[in-house]
C-alpha positions in Angstrom: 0.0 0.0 0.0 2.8 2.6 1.2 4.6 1.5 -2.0 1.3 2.7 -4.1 0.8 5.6 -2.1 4.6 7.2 -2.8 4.3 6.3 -6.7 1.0 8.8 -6.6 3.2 11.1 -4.6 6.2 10.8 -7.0 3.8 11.2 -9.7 2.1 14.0 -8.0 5.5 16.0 -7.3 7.1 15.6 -11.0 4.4 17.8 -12.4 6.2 20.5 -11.1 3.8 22.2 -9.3 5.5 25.6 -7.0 4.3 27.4 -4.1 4.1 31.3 -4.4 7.3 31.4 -2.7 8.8 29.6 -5.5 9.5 26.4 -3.5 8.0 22.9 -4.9 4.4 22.1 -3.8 5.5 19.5 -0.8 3.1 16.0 -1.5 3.4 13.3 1.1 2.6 10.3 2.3 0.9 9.6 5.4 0.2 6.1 6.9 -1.3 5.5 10.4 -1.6 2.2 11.8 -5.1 0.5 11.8 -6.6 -2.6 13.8 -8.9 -3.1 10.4 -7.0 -2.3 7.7 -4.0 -1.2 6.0 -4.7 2.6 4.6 -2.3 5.2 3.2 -2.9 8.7 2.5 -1.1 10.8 -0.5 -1.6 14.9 0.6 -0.3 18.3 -0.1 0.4 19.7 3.6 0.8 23.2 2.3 -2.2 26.2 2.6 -1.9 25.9 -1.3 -2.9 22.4 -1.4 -6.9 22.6 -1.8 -6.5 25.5 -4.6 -4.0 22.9 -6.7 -6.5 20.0 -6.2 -9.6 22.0 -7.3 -7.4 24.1 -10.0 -5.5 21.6 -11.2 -6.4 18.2 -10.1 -2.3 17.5 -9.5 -3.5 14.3 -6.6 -6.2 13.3 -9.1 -4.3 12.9 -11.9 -1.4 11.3 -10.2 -3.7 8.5 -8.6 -5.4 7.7 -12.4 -2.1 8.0 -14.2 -0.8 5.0 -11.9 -4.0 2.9 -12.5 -6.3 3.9 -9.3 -10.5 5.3 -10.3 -10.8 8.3 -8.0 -14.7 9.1 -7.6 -16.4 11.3 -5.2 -14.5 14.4 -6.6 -16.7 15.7 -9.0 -19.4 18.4 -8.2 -23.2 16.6 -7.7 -21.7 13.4 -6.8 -21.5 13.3 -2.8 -17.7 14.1 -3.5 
């Protein structure tokens, strides 16, 4: 899972997204340890973040271009 997870990140961070400052847009992953099930989390820990998802859908893009169906994201659908 952590292995998918950092290809989405790695994915994520070579579209070369940059924070005002200039710096790159920081995307990480995130796992925490659950009795039920193993879970990662790919995220952009940076005020910026949200505005690059919804402008550019950088996490959306990265998760379908390595295989994943991301749903729940689009406007009207419970996303």
């Amino acid at each position: 899972m952590r292995a998918a997870a950092q290809r989405v990140a790695d994915t994520a961070s070579a579209q070369g997204h940059r924070v005002t400052g200039g710096a790159a847009l920081p995307v990480e992953v995130i796992t925490e340890p659950a009795t039920d099930r193993v879970s990662a989390t790919v995220a952009i820990p940076h005020p910026a973040g949200v505005g690059m998802e919804a402008r550019h859908g950088l996490l959306k893009r990265a998760a379908e271009a390595n295989g994943f169906e991301v749903t729940g994201l689009e406007p009207g659908d419970g996303g």
